[in-house]
C-alpha positions in Angstrom: -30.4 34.4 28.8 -27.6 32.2 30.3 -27.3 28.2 29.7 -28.4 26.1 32.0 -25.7 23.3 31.9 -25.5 20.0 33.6 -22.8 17.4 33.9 -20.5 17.9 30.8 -21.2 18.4 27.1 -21.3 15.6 24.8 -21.7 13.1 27.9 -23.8 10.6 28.8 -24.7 12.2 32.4 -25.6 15.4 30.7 -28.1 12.8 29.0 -29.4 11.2 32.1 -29.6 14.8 34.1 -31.3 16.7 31.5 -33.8 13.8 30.8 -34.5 13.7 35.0 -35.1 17.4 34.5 -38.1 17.1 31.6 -39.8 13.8 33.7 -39.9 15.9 36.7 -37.4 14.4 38.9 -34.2 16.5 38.9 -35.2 19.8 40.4 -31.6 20.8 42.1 -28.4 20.9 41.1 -25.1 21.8 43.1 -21.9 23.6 42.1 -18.7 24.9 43.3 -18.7 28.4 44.7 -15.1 28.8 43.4 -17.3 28.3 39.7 -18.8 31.9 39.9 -17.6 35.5 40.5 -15.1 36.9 41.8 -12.6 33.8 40.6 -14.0 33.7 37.6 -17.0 35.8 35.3 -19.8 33.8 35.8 -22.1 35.7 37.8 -24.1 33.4 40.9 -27.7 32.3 40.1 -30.2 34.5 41.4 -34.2 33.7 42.1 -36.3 34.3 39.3 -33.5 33.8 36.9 -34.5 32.4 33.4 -32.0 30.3 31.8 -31.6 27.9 28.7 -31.6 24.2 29.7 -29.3 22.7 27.4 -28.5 18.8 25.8 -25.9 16.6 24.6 -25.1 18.8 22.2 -25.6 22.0 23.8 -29.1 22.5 22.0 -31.6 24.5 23.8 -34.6 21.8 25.2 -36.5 23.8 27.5 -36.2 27.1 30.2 -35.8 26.8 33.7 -36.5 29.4 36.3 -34.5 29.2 39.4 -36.4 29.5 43.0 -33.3 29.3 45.1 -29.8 29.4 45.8 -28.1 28.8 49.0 -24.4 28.7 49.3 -23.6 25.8 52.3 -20.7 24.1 53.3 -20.5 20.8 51.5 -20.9 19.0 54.9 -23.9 20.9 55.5 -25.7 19.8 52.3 -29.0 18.1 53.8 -30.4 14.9 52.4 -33.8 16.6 50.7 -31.7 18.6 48.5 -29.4 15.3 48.0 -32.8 13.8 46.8 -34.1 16.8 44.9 -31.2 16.4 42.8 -32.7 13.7 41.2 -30.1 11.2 40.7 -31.4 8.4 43.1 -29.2 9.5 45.9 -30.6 8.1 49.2 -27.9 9.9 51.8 -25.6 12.6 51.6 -22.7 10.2 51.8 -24.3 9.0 48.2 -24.2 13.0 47.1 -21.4 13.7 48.4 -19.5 10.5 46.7 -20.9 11.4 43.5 -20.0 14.4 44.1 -15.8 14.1 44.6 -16.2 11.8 41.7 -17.6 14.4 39.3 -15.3 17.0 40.7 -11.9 14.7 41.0 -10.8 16.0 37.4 -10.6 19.9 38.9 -8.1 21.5 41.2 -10.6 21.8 44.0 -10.4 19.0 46.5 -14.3 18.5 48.2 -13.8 18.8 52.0 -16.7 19.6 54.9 -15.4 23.5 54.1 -15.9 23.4 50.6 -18.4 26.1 49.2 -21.3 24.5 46.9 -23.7 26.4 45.0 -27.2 24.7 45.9 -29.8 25.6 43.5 -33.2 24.7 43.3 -35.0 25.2 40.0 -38.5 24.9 38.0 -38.7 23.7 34.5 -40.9 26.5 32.9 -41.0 25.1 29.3 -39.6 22.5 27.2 -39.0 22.5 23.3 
């Protein structure tokens, strides 16, 4: 069973997104395409995959099942998934802000073409 990762280890967002996650709130999360095979060996999500949601520390807190992945152009990321992401975003313009923010420190600039990952999920269990 894969890890279910949000934000970055040992950071306060990874806080804040897994806790949105166990109230209820968070139930999508987007990533870059260029994350997953073929550029690198992390295989795309599938439906009715099982993974490990994990905390600050990497510790395993609960099991998420995901119910969908669409891969979208960024600028055709649609303001219900913006808000099903659960981090109080009330446009796209606020996603996609966030967004180039969390993605500034990698080598891929976010433009309308880029490729993101847009996975819906269902917290199963927590620990």
């Amino acid at each position: 069973m894969r890890d279910f990762e949000l934000g970055h280890p040992g950071t306060e967002l990874r806080r804040e997104l897994v806790a949105a996650v166990l109230a209820g709130g968070k139930t999508a999360t987007a990533s870059l395409r260029e994350e997953y095979q073929p550029l690198t060996d992390e295989p795309l999500p599938y439906v009715g995959e099982h993974c490990r949601l994990v905390g600050y520390d990497d510790d395993a807190l609960g099991i998420v099942e995901t119910i969908e992945v669409r891969v979208v152009r960024a600028a055709d990321v649609d303001l219900q998934f913006a808000v099903d992401e659960g981090e109080g975003f009330e446009s796209v313009e606020d996603w996609r802000a966030a967004h180039e923010r969390f993605w500034a420190g990698t080598e891929i600039e976010l433009t309308d073409d880029t490729m993101i990952v847009c996975e819906r999920f269902r917290l199963i269990v927590a620990f």
